[in-house]
Each structure stands twice: as structure tokens, then as C-alpha cells.
PLY file of the C-alpha trace (Angstrom):
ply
format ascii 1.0
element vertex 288
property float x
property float y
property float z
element edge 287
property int vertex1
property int vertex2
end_header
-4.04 -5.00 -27.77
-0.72 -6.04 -26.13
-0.08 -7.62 -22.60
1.14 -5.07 -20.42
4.47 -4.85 -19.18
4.22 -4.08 -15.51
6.97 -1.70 -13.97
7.21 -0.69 -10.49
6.08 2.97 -9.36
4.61 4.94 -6.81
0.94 4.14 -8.26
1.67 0.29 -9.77
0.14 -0.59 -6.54
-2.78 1.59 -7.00
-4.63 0.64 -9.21
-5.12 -2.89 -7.40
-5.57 -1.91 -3.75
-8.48 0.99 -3.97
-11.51 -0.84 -5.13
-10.63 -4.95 -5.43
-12.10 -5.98 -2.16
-15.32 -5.13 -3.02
-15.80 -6.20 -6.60
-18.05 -9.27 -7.41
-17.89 -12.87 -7.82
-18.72 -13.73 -11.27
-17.18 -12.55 -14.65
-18.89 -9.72 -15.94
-19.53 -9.38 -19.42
-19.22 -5.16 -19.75
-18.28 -2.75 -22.45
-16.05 0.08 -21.80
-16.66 3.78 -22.73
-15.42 7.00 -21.95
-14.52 7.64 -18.11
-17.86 9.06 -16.78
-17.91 12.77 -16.40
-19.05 14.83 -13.06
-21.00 18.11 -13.39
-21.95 20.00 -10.02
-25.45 21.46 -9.77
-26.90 23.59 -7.19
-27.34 22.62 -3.01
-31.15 22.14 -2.48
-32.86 24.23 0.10
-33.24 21.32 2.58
-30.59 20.07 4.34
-28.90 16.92 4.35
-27.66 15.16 7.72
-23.57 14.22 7.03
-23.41 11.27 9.19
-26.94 9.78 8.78
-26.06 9.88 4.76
-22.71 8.38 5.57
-24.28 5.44 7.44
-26.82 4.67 4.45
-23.71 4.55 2.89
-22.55 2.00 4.69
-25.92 0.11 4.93
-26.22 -0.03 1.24
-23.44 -1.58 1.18
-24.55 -4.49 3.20
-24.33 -3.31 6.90
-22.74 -5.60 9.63
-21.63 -7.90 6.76
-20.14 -5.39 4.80
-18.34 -4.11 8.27
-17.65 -8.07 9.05
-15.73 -8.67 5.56
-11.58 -9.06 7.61
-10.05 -10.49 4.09
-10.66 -10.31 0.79
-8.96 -12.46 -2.20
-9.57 -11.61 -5.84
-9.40 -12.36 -9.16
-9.40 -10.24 -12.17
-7.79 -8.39 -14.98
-7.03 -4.57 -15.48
-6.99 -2.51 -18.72
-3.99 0.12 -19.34
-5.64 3.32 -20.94
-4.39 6.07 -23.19
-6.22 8.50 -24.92
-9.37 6.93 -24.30
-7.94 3.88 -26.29
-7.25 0.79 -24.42
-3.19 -0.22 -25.33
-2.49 -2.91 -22.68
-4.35 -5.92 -20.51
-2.49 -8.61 -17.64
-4.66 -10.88 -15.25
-4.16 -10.21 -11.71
-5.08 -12.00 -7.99
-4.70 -9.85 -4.95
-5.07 -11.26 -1.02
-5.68 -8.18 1.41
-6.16 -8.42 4.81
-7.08 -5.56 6.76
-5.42 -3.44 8.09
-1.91 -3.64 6.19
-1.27 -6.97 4.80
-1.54 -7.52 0.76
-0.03 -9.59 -1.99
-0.58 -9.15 -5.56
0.32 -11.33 -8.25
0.27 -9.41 -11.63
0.27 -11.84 -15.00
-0.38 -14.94 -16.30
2.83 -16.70 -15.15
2.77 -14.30 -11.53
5.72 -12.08 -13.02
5.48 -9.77 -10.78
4.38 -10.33 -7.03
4.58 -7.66 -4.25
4.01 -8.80 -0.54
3.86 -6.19 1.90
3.45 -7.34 5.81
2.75 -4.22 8.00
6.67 -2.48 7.53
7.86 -5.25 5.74
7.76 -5.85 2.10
9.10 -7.82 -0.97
9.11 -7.53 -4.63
9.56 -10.87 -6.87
10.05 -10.34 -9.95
10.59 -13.51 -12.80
11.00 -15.67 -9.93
14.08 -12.84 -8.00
13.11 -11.73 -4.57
14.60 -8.36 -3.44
13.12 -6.29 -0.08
11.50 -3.33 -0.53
13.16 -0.40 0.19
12.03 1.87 3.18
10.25 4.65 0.58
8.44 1.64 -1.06
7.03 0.70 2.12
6.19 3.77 3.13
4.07 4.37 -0.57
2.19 1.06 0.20
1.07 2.49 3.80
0.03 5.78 2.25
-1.93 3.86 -0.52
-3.43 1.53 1.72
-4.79 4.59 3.30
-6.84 5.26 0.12
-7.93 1.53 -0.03
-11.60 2.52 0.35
-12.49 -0.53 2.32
-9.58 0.72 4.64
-10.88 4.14 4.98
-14.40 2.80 5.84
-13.70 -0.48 7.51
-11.05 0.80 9.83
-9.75 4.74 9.38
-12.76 6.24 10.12
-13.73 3.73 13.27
-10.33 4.50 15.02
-8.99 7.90 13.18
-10.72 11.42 14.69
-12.50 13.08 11.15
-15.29 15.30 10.46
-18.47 15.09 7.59
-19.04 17.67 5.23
-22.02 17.87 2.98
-21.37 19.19 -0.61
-23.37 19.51 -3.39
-25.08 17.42 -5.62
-23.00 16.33 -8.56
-23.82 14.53 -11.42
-21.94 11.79 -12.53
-22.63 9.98 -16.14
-26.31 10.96 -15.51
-26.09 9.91 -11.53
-26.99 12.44 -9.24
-24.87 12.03 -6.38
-24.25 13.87 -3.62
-20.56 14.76 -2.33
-19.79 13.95 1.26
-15.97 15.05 2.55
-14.15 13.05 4.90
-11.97 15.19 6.55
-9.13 13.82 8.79
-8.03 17.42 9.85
-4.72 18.50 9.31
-3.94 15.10 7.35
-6.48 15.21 4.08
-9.77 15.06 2.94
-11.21 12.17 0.70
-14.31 13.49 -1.29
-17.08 10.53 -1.52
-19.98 10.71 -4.02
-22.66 8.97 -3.20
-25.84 7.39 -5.62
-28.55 9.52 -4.30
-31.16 6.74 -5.22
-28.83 3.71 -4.30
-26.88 5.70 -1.46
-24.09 3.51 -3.06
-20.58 5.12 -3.36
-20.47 6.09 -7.50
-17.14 7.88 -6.82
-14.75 8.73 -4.43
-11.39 11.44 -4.72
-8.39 11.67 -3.05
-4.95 13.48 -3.39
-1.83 11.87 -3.96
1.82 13.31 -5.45
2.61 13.65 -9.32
5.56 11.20 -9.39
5.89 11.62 -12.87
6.53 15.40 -12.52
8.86 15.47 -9.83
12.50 17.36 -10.53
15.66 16.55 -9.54
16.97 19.42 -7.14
20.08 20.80 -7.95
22.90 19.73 -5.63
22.95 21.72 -2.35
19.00 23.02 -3.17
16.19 21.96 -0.73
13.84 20.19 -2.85
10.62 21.94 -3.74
7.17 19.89 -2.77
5.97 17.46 -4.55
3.24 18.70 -6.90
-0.28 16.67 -6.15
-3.11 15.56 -8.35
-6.77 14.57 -7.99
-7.11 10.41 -8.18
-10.93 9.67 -9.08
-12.14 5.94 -8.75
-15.54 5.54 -10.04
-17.79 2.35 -9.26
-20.88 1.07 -10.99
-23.05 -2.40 -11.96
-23.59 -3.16 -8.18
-24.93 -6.97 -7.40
-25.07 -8.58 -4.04
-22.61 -11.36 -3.09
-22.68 -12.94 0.30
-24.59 -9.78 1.25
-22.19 -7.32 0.16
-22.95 -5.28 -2.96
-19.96 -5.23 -5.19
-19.03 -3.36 -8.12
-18.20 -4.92 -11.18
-16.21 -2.31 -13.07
-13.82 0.39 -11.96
-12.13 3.08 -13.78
-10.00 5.38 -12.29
-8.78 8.94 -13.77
-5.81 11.06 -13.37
-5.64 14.81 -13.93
-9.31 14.26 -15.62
-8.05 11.35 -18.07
-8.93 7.70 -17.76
-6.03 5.45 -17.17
-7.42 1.99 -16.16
-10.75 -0.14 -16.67
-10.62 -3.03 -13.94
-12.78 -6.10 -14.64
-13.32 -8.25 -11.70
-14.04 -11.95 -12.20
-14.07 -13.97 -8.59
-14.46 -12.65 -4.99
-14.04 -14.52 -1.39
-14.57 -13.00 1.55
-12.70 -14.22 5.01
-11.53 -16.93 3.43
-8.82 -19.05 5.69
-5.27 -17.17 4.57
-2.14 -19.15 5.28
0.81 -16.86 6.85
2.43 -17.64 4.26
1.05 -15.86 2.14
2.40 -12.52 3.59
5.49 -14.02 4.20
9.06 -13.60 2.69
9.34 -15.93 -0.62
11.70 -18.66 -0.40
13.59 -17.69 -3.69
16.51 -16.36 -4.96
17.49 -13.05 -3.77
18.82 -9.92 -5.22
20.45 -7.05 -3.03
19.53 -3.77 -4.30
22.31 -1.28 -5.42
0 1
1 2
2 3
3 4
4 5
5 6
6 7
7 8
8 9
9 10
10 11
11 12
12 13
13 14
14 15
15 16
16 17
17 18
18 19
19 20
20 21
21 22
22 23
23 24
24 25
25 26
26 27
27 28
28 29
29 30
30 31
31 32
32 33
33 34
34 35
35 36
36 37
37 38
38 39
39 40
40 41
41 42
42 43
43 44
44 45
45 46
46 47
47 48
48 49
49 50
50 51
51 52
52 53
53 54
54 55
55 56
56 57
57 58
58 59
59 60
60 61
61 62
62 63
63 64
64 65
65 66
66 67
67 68
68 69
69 70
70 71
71 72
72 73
73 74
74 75
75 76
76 77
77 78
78 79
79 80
80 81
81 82
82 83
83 84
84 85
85 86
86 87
87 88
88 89
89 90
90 91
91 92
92 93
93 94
94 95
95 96
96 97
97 98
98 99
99 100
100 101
101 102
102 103
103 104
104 105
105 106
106 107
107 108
108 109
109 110
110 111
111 112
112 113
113 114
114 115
115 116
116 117
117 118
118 119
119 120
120 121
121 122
122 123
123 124
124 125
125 126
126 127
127 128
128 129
129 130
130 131
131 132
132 133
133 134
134 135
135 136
136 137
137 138
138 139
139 140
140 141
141 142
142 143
143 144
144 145
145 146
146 147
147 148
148 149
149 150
150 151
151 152
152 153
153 154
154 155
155 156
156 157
157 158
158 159
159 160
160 161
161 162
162 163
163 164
164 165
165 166
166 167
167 168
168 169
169 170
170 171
171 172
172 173
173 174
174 175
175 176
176 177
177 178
178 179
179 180
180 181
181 182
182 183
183 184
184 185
185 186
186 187
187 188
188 189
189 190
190 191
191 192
192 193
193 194
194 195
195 196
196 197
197 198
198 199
199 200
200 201
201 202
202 203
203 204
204 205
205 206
206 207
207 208
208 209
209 210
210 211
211 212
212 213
213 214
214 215
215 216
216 217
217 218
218 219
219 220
220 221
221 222
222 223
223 224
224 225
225 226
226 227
227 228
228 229
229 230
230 231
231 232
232 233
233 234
234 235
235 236
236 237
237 238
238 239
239 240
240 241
241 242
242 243
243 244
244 245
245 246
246 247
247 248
248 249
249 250
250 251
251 252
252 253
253 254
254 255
255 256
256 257
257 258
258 259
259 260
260 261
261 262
262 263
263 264
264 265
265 266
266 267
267 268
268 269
269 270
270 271
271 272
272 273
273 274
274 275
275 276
276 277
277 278
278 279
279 280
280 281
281 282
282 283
283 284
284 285
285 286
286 287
């Protein structure tokens, strides 16, 4: 296993802003398998209430305190997948604060650390600040979006959306039931809940294929981006400071596993210097 090489895309920022601020406060000793697999079975005859199964949601999940939670900093380290076979492994610490202020520091020597600040943002990289460029700010709003904490702490208590019931789906031998978020004419996130737990097991979004985006020919209008299915599935839940937390993460692309996440330390509304989201006072670099 080597130690991964972190470059900067579209999704780098990902894969540490969906799940991390509500993962648990102790190492975890777990082993990793294949990503689970979700197999959809028929609706029952009686019906389920949308809204009422949204808000056990949210009560499983520790209520008013889970609501309460305004920052998060964590500790942690994330596995690069290919294959099924695990080829890559760095350490990381990420400070959120909700709505739209995050830092992560990726390795063991903080190599790479992005800062964003609302519509400001900063890459330093071995110790070289630059700014982000308008198009990376704008991908860090859009994933922040998909931050599931986001999307239940403050989307869907200020953004207009409507429930959907689906059916129940089976994920590595959880029956869960599939609840759509839709923010109409914007997107719908798919949630699957534990129907024992009522504990999110899953949750689905859209986002674009950067990888598979051509270059227009000069003077052509660019096609659309093409878009794929982003799964994030949760599981070993345990309470800390009344929240339940998950203590692994996977998420799959285009059905395929591409990272394991491990978390070792949580705090919750912890006292965050401004600093923190702040420019870096180090050497700069101008982008060309």
C-alpha cells in the first residue's frame, strides 16, 4: 500500500466534505469488504408517511442535538480504491462550519490544505498559497450542497423541497426504505433509510463526469456535461455527545467503490479561531 498522492479535481474535495461531520470519536478497528450492494424489492400495501419518516430520520440521529451540532472538526484517514483493491492511504483533519466555511488538511506533513470562506478560497500546497480560481469556488459551493449535514442541517430548513416515498431497497442485507428529496427544478438527493434504525444507510446524488468531459472544437458550443450517480453509504453507528455517528464510509462511482473513510476523533462546536478560514500567511503563487 502506498501513500496517496493527492491532486486537485472537481471531486478531491468530495470525498472529505459528505459524511466527516458526523463520524465518531474513537478509532475504529473495521475491516473493509466489497462496497455494499442495493437490490429494490416490492412497495408494501400500507403506506408510509414522507415527512413523519424523514423526521425519525432526524431523531435517530439525535434530535435537537443532532440539529444543534454548528461545527464540526475531524480527524481521520481515507483509503483510495481500485478494483476492489485498496492502492493508496493519507491522514486527513477537516474544520467545517456550517453553512460554507471548511478547511482540510490532507497528509501527514498538511501537504495539501484547501480553505474555502463563503466565495473565497485558497489552495496551499508544500507550504505555496495560490487563490482559488472562480470555477473552484464555485465546485466547493455545489459540493457543500451534497454535504449531508448541509442538506439536513440547513437546505432543507430554508430551501422549498418536496418528500417522495420509494420503495424498499435492500442494502448489504438492510432493508431500507428510499425517501427523495426533491428541490424542484434544481435536483433530487435519494436517501435510504435503516428501516429498523431509521438511520440514513445511504444517500445518492448527481454530480458531472469530470473525467469524461471533451474539449469542444474551436467555435463549437460545448455539449453538457455528462452526470453520474455518487452513492455514500454509512454503517457501525455509536452515540457521541448524543449524536450517532458512523464509523465507516464508502462511497461509489458509476457502481464501483472508490474510497473507504476511517474516522478516528470527532468535536462538535468546538471554539474555531477565524483564522482558521482565513488566508495563510505564506508564500504566494499567481496562477497562469
Amino acid at each position: 500500500m502506498t501513500q496517496m498522492k493527492w491532486k486537485i479535481k472537481s471531486w478531491g474535495r468530495t470525498w472529505l466534505s459528505v459524511w466527516f461531520s458526523l463520524f465518531a470519536a474513537c478509532l475504529a478497528a473495521v475491516a473493509f469488504g466489497q462496497a455494499p450492494t442495493a437490490t429494490s424489492v416490492a412497495k408494501p400495501a400500507a403506506p408510509v408517511d414522507g415527512k413523519q419518516l424523514l423526521q425519525d430520520m432526524i431523531n435517530a440521529l439525535g434530535g435537537p442535538a443532532y440539529l444543534g451540532v454548528k461545527n464540526v472538526v475531524t480527524n481521520g484517514r481515507i483509503y483510495e480504491i481500485r478494483e476492489g483493491q485498496t492502492v493508496g492511504t493519507t491522514v486527513y483533519r477537516d474544520f467545517i462550519e456550517y453553512p460554507d466555511r471548511v478547511r482540510t488538511e490532507i497528509g501527514e506533513k498538511r501537504e495539501l490544505i484547501l480553505i474555502n470562506n463563503r466565495l473565497k478560497g485558497w489552495i496551499v500546497e508544500k507550504g505555496v498559497t495560490r487563490d482559488q480560481t472562480g470555477q473552484e469556488v464555485l465546485e466547493f459551493l455545489k459540493t457543500q450542497q451534497h454535504d449531508f449535514d448541509t442538506l439536513i442541517r440547513w437546505r432543507i430548513q430554508r430551501e422549498p423541497y418536496e418528500v417522495k416515498v420509494g420503495d424498499e431497497v435492500t442494502i448489504d442485507k438492510t432493508k431500507t426504505r428510499e425517501l427523495d428529496l426533491v428541490f424542484p427544478g434544481v435536483e433530487t438527493i435519494r436517501l435510504f433509510i435503516d428501516e429498523n434504525t431509521k438511520l440514513p444507510a445511504q444517500f445518492s446524488y448527481e454530480m458531472v463526469d469530470t473525467s469524461a468531459v471533451p474539449a469542444a472544437p474551436t467555435g463549437t458550443p460545448a455539449a453538457p456535461p455528462p452526470r453520474i450517480t455518487q452513492d455514500v453509504t454509512l454503517w457501525n453507528y455509536h452515540l457521541v455527545a448524543g449524536v450517532m455517528v458512523p464509523f465507516h464510509a464508502s462511497i461509489a462511482q458509476k457502481g464501483k467503490k472508490v474510497v473507504d473513510i476511517v474516522i478516528e476523533e470527532v468535536k462538535f462546536n468546538t471554539r474555531l479561531d477565524n483564522t482558521v478560514f482565513s488566508q495563510p500567511e505564506t508564500p504566494k503563487r499567481n496562477r497562469r
